[in-house]
N, C-alpha and C positions, 0 to 999 in steps of 0.2 A: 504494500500500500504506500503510495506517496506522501509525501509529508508536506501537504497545501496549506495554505496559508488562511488565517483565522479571517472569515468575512467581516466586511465592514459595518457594523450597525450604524445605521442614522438616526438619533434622538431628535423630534421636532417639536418645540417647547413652542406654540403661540401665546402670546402674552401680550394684555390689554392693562396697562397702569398697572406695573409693577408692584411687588411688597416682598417682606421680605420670604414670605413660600417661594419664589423665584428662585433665590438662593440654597434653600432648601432641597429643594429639586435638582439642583445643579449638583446640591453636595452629594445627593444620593443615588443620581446616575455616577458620577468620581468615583462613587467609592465600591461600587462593583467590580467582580473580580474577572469579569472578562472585560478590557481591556481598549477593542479595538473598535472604538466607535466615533463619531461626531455628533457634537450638540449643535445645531441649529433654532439658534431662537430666532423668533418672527416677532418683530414689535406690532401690532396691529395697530398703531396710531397713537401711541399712549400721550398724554399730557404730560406723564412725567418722562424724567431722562433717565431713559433705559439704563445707559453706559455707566452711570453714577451707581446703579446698584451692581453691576458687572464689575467692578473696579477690585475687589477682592477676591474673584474669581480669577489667578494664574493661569490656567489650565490651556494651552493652545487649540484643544480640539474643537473648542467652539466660533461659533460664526454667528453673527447679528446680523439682520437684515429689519429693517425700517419699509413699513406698508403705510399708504395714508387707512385712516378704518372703515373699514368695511366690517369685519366679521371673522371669527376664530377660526372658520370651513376654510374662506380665503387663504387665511392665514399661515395656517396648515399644508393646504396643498402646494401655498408659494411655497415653502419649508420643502418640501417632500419632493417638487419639483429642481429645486436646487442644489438636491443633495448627491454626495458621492456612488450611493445607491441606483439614480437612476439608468435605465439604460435605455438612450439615447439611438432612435429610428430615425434614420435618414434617406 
């Protein structure tokens, strides 16, 4: 058997007006023991600054993306669309 490499999960966090569950969630995907993933957070338009509650979050594997609002569904599929996971029909 070959010895293939650990797939990539994609975490797609949508988030409207941050708090700190935000961070929470961030911590508790971290701290999982498989390893090989990306977090994707989707701002859905928040009034607050996203980045401000990210700023104690180290971790490289995450990505921000900013939506004007519309709605979590949006949000979401922008995320999921975006991610390393997709495979891409041309």
């Amino acid at each position: 058997m070959k010895n293939l490499p650990s797939p990539l999960i994609s975490v797609v966090i949508p988030v409207y007006n941050p708090d700190e569950i935000l961070i929470e969630t961030i911590q508790s995907v971290l701290k999982q023991t498989y390893q090989n993933f990306e977090i994707i957070i989707v701002d859905d338009g928040s009034a607050t600054d996203i980045v401000s509650y990210l700023e104690q979050v180290t971790d490289k594997r995450f990505i921000i993306y900013k939506l004007q609002h519309k709605n979590a569904n949006v949000a979401r599929n922008y995320g999921v669309s975006h991610s390393n996971n997709v495979t891409k029909i041309t």
